[in-house]
Each structure stands twice: as C-alpha cells, then as structure tokens.
C-alpha positions in Angstrom: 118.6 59.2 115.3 121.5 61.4 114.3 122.3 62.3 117.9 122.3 59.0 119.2 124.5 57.9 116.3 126.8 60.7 116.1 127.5 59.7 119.8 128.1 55.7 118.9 130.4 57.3 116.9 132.8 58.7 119.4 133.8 55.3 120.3 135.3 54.2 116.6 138.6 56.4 117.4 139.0 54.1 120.2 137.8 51.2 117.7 140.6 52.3 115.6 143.3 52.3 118.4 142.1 48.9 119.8 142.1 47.5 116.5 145.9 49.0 115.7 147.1 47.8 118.8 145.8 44.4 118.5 147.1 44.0 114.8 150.9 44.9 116.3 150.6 42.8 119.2 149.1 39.8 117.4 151.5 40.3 113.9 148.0 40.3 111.1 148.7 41.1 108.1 148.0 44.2 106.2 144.5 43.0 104.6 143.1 41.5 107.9 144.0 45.1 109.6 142.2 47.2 106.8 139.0 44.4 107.1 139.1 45.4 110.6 139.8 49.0 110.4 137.2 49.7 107.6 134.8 47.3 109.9 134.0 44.8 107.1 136.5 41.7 108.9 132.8 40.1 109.5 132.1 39.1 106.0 132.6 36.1 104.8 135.4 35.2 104.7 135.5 36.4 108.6 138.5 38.5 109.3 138.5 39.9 112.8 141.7 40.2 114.6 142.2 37.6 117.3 141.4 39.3 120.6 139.3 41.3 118.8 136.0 39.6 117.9 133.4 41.8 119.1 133.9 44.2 116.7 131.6 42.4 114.2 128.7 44.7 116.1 130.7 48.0 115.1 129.6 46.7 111.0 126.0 47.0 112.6 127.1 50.4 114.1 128.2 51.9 110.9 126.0 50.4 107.8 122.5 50.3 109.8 122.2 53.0 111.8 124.9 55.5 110.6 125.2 54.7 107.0 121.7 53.3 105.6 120.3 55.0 108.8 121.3 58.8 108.2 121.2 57.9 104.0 117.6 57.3 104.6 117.4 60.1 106.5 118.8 62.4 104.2 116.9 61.1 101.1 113.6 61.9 103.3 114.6 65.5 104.6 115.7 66.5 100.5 112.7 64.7 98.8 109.9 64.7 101.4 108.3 61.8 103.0 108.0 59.3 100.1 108.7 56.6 102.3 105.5 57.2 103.7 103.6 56.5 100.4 102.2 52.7 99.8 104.2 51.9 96.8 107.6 53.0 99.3 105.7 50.9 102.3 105.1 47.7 100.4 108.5 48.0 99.0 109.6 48.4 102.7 107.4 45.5 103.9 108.6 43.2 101.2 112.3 44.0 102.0 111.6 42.9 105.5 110.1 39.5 104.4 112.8 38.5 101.9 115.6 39.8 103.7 114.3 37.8 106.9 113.7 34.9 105.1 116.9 34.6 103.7 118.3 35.2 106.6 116.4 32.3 108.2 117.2 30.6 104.8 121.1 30.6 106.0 122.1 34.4 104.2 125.2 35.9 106.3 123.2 37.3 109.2 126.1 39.5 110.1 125.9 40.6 106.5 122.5 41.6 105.7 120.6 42.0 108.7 121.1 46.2 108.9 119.6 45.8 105.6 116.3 44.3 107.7 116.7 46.9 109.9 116.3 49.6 108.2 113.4 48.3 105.9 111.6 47.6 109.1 112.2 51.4 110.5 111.3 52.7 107.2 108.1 50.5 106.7 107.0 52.0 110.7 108.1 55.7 110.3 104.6 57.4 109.1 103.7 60.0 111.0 100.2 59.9 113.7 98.6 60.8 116.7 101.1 61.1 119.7 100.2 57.8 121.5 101.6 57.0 125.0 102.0 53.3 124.1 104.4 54.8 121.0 106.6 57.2 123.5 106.7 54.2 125.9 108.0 52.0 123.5 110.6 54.6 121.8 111.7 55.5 125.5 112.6 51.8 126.2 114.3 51.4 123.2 117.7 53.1 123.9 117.8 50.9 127.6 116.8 47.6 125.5 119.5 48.3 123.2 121.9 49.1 125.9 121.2 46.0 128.3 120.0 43.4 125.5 122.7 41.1 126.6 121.9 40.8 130.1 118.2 38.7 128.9 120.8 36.1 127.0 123.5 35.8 129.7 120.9 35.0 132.3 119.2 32.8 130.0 122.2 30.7 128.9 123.3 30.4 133.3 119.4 29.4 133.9 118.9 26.9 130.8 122.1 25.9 130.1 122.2 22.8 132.9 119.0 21.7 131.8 120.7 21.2 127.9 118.2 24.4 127.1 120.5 26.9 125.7 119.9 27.2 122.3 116.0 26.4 122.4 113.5 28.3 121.6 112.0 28.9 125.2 115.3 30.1 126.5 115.0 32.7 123.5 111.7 33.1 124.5 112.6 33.5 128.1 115.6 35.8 127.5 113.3 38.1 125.1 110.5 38.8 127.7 113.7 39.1 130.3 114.9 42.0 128.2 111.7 43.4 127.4 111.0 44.0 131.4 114.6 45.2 131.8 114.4 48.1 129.5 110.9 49.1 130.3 111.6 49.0 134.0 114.8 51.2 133.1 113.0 53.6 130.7 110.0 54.3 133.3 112.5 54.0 136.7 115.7 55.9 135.2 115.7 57.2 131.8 112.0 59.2 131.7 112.9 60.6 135.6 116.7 62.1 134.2 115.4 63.5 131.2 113.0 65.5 133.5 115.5 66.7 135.4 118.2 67.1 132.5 118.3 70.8 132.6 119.4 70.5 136.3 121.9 68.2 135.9 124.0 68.5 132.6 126.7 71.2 132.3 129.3 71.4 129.9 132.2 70.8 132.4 130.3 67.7 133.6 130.2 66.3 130.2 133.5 66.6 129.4 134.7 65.2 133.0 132.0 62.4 132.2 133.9 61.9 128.4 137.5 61.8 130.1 136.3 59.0 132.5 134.6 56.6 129.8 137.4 56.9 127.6 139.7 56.7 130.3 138.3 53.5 132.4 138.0 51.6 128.2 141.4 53.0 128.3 142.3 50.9 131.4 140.1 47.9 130.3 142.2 47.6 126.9 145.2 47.8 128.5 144.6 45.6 131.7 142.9 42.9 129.3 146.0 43.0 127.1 148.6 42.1 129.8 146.3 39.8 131.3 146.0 37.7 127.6 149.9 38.1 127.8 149.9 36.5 131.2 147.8 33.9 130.9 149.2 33.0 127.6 152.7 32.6 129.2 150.8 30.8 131.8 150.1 28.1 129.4 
C-alpha cells in the first residue's frame, strides 16, 4: 500500500501546477483555489476550478488511500493487529453497511465513500493461508483500478442508443467488462513483467521513464489549454 501510494503521490506537484495555472487563466478567487489546492473543492458546496473537474478523484487519492489508508496502517504497525479482533471486525463490517447505506440513502458520495473503503479493507485484512484465488485477485487489482473506465465508456457507446445508460444492466455489463479487462491484464502483462522485473528495471530507465510521463502530461496540459482558448474564441 505505501508504495503504490507514495507513487500516486508524485502526480499532486503536477496537481498543484495544473490547478495554479487554471486558477490564473480562468480568474477564481482565492477560496475556490485553496478548495482546489488542499483537494477538498468536491464538497459540498462543489468548488472545482472550471477546466478542472476531474480533480474530485485526487480527494479519493489523498483521504482513502494515503491519509485513512497509511493512518490505518500506522495504528496497526504501533499497536499490533487489533483490527483483526471481532469487536474491530464488526465495527468494520458495520461501518461498511451504514456508510453504504447512506450513501445509497443520498449522503455526498464524493464525501464519504473513502470512508467505505477503508472499512471494507480493514474488515478483509486478517491474515491466512496463501490462496491462489487471493494473489489472483490482489494482482488484478492495480490493472482494474487503472482501466476501470474503459468498462463504463464502452458501456455508455453500446447502451446509450438503446436509452440504456444509466440502467442497471449497463452497470452490470460495464462491471463484468472491467472485471475481464484487469484479469486478462494481470495474467497477460502484469504477473509476466514482475517475473522478469529484475531484467528490466534500472535506475537510468526509471528516471528516463519519470521525465517522459511528466513531460507528455506536460504537453497534454498545455495543448488542452490553447485548444479551450481556441475553441472558446471560436465561439
């Protein structure tokens, strides 16, 4: 967990840049830049900076998996596994059923949902026997978080003609769509490079691999600005 966050984490300096840039071009005001730089602008009242709205998933980014994430973590490493216990469990497994029903209730999903999250990884963290079926799924879990949105685009292009885009079979459909995606990923890409990770990782190729993702967002930023410009002056 602390790996894969601490490496989410390398994007929230170009967050920060993004956000800064899109506050001077669009003219916010002081509070609606600090709601977006301190990554709360999803809140109610919303607050993201036009231009800017898919930062709401950066609040997921910080309070479930880095904040309550590595806080749980640190409260199990200094006190032991109490989480573990049944008191802890049930407390975990009630968390998930009030904080889902609320949610399904109408409670800010954007809001309280790392709080689900977390209860959920907490209620399924006990330790057992190694299991393939449980290094198959934690394998394909990186990939289905990755490519998640790829179920839901296809989904909404396949359903949407038919007036089925926000039924339950198309979130059916997109579900079982992601589900195959990452597993095929995990077993086809993922499982076969950290085999052969020794072979292929050096340092100089990490950090020529770092200077091109930040470079080609870089270009992404920039080229999307001019092209709002553009098509704004188009219109």
């Amino acid at each position: 967990m602390t790996s894969s966050s601490g490496a989410r984490s390398e994007f929230f300096p170009l967050a920060w840049l993004t956000i800064t840039v899109l506050t001077l071009v669009g003219g916010a005001d002081l509070t609606t830049f600090l709601a977006n730089f301190l990554f709360v602008a999803n809140l109610p009242p919303s607050q993201l900076l036009e231009g800017g709205g898919h930062l709401w998933s950066l609040w997921f980014e910080i309070y479930s998996s880095i904040v309550l994430g590595v806080l749980a973590a640190v409260f199990a490493k200094q006190f032991g596994s109490v989480h573990s216990f049944v008191p802890a469990r049930l407390v975990s497994f009630g968390g998930v059923a009030a904080f889902s029903s609320a949610l399904y209730g109408g409670l800010s999903y954007n809001a309280w949902a790392p709080l689900v999250a977390v209860c959920i990884v907490l209620f399924l963290a006990v330790r057992g026997k190694p299991m393939f079926m449980g290094k198959f799924l934690g394998g394909m879990s990186y990939p289905l978080y990755l490519n998640h949105w790829i179920g839901v685009f296809v989904g909404h292009a396949l359903m949407s003609p038919f007036g089925m885009r926000d039924t339950m079979g198309r979130h059916v459909f997109s579900a079982i769509l992601n589900l195959g995606i990452a597993a095929s990923l995990y077993w086809c890409v993922d499982r076969r490079i950290v085999a052969m990770r020794g072979q292929l990782f050096t340092g100089e190729r990490g950090k020529l691999t770092m200077y091109l993702g930040y470079g080609l967002v870089t270009i992404g930023i920039i080229g999307g600005l001019i092209l709002t410009a553009f098509t704004d002056a188009q219109v």
